[in-house]
C-alpha positions in Angstrom: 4.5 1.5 26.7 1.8 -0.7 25.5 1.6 -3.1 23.0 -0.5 -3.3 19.7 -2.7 -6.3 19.8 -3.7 -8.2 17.0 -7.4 -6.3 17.3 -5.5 -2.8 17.1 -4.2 -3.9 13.8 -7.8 -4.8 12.4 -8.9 -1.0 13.6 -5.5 0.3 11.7 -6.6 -1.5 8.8 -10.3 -0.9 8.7 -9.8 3.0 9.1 -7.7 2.9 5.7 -10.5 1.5 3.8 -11.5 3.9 1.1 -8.2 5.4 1.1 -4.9 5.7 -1.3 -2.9 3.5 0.5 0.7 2.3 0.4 1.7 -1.8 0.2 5.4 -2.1 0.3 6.5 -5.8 -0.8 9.0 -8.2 0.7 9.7 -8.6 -3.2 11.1 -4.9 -5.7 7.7 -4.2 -5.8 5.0 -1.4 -4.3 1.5 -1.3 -4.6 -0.2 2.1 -4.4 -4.0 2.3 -4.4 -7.5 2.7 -2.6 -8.2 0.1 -0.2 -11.1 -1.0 -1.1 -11.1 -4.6 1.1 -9.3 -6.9 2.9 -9.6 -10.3 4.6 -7.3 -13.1 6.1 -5.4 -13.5 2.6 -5.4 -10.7 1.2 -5.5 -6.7 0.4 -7.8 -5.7 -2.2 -6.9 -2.3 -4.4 -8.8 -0.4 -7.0 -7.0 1.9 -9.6 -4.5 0.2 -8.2 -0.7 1.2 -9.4 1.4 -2.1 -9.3 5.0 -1.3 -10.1 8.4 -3.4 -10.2 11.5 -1.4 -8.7 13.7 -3.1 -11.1 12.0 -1.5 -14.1 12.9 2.1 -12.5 16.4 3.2 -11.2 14.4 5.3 -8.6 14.4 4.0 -4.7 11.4 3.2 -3.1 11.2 5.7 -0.8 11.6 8.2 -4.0 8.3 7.0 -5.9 6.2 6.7 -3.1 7.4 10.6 -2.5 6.4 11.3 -6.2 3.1 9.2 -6.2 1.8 11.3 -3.2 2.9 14.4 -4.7 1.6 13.6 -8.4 -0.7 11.1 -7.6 -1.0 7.5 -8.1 -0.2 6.4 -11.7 -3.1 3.5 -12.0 -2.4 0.3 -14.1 -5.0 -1.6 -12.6 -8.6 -1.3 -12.0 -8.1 -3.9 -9.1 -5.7 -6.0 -7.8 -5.7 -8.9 -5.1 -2.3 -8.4 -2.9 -1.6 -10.9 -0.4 -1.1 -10.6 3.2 1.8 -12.3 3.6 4.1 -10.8 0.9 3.2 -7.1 2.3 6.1 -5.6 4.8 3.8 -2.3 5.8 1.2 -0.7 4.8 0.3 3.0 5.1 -2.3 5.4 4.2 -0.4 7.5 0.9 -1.4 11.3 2.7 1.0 10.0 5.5 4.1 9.7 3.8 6.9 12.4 4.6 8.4 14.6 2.6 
């Protein structure tokens, strides 16, 4: 099997520009939005959904499934994310049900 290098990555990332994507945090938070940007720091969202885990007693894996089914629930018109807090990233239409 081959392995991913770094360039891959940078293709992943650029095809999900313009996109609702998915951020899940190394902290209790997710970000759901449209990629709009990115560069060596950070991810850049519009109508961006920023939301704290602890403020919810839903899983993770449970409100991305409702945000792709409902849609995202915006509370930001944009929103700088950085790089280094972000565990994955996906675009939202490929979340499973």
């Amino acid at each position: 099997m081959a392995h991913e290098t770094m360039a891959d990555s940078e293709g992943f990332l650029e095809n999900l520009t313009g996109r609702d994507v998915v951020l899940d945090m190394a902290s209790p938070y997710v970000h759901i939005g449209k990629l709009n940007g990115l560069d060596e720091r950070y991810f850049e969202l519009l109508d961006a959904d920023a939301h704290d885990l602890r403020d919810t007693g839903t899983t993770r894996e449970l409100y991305v499934l409702e945000s792709k089914r409902h849609g995202p629930r915006p509370n930001r018109k944009r929103v700088l994310v950085r790089r280094d807090e972000v565990v994955s990233i996906s675009a939202l239409d490929d979340v499973l049900d």
